[in-house]
N, C-alpha and C positions, 0 to 999 in steps of 0.2 A: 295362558294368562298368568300376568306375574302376583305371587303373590301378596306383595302390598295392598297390587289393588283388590285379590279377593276381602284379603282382611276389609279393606276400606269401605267394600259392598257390604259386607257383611254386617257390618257395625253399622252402617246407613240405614237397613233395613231394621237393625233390632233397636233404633231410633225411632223407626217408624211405629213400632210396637207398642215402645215404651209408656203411652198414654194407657195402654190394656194395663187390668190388675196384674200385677207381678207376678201370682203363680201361671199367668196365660202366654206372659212373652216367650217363655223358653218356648213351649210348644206352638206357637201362633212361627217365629222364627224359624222353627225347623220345618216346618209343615210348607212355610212360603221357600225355603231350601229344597226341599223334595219336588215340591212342584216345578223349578222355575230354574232350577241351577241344574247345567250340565254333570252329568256324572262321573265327569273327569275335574270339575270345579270342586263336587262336593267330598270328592276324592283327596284334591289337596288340603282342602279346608280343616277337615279330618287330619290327615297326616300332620297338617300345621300344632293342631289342637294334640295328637298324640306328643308331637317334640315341646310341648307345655304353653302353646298358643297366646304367645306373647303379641301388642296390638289388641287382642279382643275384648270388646267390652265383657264385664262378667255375666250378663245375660244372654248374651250371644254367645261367651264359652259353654253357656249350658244348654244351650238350641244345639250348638255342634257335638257335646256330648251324648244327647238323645241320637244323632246320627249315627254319631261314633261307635256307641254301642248296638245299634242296630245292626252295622254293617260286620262287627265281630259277631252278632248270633246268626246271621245268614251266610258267613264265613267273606 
């Protein structure tokens, strides 16, 4: 899948969120990522977000940092 459009999913969803209290989007975001996104999607996502994840809204860069650093403490 090309990246654009992950970015473009991604921001869709943390749209969807956005009505939730702020400190719940990042985590409502990643939790519907974990669930729902392949593991080769939320691989690039990640990697997008490592090279400084330009396109993401800033509640969504933090739904994909909660992954991101996930996927560093389980290697």
């Amino acid at each position: 899948m090309q990246l654009d459009r992950l970015i473009h999913m991604a921001n869709q969803i943390g749209s969807f969120f956005a009505s939730q209290p702020r400190a719940e989007v990042a985590e409502a975001v990643a939790t519907h990522l974990r669930k729902f996104w392949d593991p080769r999607m939320r691989s690039a996502i990640c990697a997008h977000f490592d090279d400084g994840g330009s396109g993401l809204d800033p509640l969504v860069r933090d739904a994909v940092a909660l992954i991101a650093t996930e996927r560093t403490k389980t290697g």
